[in-house]
C-alpha positions as CSV (number, residue, x, y, z in Angstrom):
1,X,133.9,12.2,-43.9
2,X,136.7,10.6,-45.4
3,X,140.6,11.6,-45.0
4,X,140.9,13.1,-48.5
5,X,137.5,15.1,-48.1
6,X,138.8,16.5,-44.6
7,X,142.4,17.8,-46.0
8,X,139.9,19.5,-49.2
9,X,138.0,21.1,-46.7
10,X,140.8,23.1,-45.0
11,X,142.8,23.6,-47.8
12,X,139.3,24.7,-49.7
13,X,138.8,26.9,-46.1
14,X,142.5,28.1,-46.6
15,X,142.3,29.4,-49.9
16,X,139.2,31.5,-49.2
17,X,141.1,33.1,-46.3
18,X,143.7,34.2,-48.8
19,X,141.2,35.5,-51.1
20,X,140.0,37.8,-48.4
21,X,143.3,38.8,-47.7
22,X,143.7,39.3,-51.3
23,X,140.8,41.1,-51.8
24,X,141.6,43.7,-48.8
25,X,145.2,44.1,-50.4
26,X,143.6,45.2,-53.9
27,X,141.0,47.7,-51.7
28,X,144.4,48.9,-50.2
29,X,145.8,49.9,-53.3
30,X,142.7,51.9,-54.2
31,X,143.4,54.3,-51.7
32,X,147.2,54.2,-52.2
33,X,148.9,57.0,-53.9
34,X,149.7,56.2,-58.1
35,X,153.1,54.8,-57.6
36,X,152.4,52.7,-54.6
37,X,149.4,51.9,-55.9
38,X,150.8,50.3,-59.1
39,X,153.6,48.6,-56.7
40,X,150.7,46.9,-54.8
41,X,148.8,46.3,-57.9
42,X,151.8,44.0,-59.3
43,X,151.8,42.3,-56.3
44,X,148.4,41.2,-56.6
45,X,148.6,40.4,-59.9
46,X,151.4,37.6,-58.6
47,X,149.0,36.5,-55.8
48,X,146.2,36.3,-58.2
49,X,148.2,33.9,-60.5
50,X,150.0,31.6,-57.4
51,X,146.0,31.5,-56.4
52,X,145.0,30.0,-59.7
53,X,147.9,28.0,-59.6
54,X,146.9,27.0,-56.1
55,X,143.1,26.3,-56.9
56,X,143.9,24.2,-60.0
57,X,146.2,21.8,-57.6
58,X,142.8,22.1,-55.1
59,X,140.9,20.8,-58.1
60,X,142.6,18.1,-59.0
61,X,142.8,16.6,-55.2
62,X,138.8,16.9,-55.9
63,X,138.5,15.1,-59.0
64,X,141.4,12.2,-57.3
65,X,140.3,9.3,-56.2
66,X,141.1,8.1,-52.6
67,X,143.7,6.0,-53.0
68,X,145.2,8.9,-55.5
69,X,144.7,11.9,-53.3
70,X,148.3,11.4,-51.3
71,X,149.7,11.5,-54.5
72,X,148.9,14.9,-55.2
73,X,149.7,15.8,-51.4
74,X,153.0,17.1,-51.8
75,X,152.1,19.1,-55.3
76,X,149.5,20.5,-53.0
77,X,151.5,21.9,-50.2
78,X,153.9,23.7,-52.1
79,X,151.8,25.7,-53.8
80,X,150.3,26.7,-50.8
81,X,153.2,27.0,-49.1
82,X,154.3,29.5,-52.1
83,X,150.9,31.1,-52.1
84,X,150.9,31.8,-47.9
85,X,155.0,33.1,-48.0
86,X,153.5,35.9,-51.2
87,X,150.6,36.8,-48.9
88,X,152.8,36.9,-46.1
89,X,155.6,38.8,-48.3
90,X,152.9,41.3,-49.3
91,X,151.2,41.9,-45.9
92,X,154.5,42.9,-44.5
93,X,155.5,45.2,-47.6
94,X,152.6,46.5,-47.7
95,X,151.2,48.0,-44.6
């Protein structure tokens, strides 16, 4: 397995986690009382859009070639760096 296919692997690994953790936030919110609920439900709408922001950068280290991938290294980590301190952000709030 080669460096690029390694770092796509745990990032790919990664982003599923945070889906989960998503996911478990939006079931939150469904037993949440109205005005919490629509708090939470903003929330996720952010994390939903830094998550499709995050899996389009995930893409294009896919479609990179190997010499390209470092390239797109530094792109890469800050949206997931923006992506975990949201999740983190909303976990906390949101307990």
């Amino acid at each position: 397995m080669s460096m690029k296919d390694a770092y796509y692997q745990k990032l790919k690994a990664k982003l599923d986690e945070w889906s989960a953790e998503i996911d478990a936030l939006k079931a939150k919110a469904n037993q949440m009382d109205a005005e919490a609920r629509i708090g939470l439900e903003e929330e996720i709408q952010r994390l939903r859009a830094q998550q499709k922001t995050a899996q389009a950068k995930l893409d294009e280290l896919r479609q990179s070639g190997e010499g390209a991938w470092e390239d797109l290294k530094a792109g890469l980590e800050t949206a997931w760096d923006t992506l975990r301190n949201a999740i983190d952000t909303a976990r906390t709030r949101f307990r």
